[in-house]
N, C-alpha and C positions, 0 to 999 in steps of 0.2 A: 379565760381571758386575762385572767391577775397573773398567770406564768407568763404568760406570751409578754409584757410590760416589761417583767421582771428581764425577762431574757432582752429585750431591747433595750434596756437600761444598760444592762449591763455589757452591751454590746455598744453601745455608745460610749460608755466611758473608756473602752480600749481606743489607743491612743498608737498611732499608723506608727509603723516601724520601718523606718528605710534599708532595705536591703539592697545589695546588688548581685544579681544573676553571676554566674561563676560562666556561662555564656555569653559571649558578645557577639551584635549582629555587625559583620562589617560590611562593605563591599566585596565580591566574588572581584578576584586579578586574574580576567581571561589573558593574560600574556604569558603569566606563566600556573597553565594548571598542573592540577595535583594526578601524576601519570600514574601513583600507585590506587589513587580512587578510582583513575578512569577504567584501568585496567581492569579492576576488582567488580566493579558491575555492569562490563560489556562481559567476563567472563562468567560471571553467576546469571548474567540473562543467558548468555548463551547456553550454559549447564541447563536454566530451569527448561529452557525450549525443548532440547532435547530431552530432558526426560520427560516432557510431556507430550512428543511427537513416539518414543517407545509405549509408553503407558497407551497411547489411544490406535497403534499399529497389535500390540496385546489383546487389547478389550476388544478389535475387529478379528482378530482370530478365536478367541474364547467367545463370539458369538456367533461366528460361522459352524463353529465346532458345535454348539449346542442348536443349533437349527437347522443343523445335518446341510450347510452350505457348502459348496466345494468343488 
């Protein structure tokens, strides 16, 4: 119980330090968006789709194949 004081004390006497985030929130300007971001994750959803419509076209062949389907 005498640490736990100790550590509270001594968390008390620190003294706030004002920082500022090297990030700022601003408002999003839908007038003029950012075409290389929009690009960038309509193209990477599209990639992951597709290889997740390969990978699951695979695993129905590699199961057909092991359960003598066909």
């Amino acid at each position: 119980m005498a640490a736990a004081r100790a550590v509270l004390r001594s968390v008390q006497g620190l003294r706030p330090v004002l920082t500022r985030s090297f990030l700022t929130v601003r408002k999003p300007d839908y007038t003029n968006p950012n075409w290389l971001r929009v690009g960038l994750t309509f193209g990477s959803t599209i990639a992951l789709w597709t290889l997740l419509f390969k990978q699951h076209d695979h695993d129905v062949q590699v199961y057909k194949e092991h359960h003598g389907i066909k």
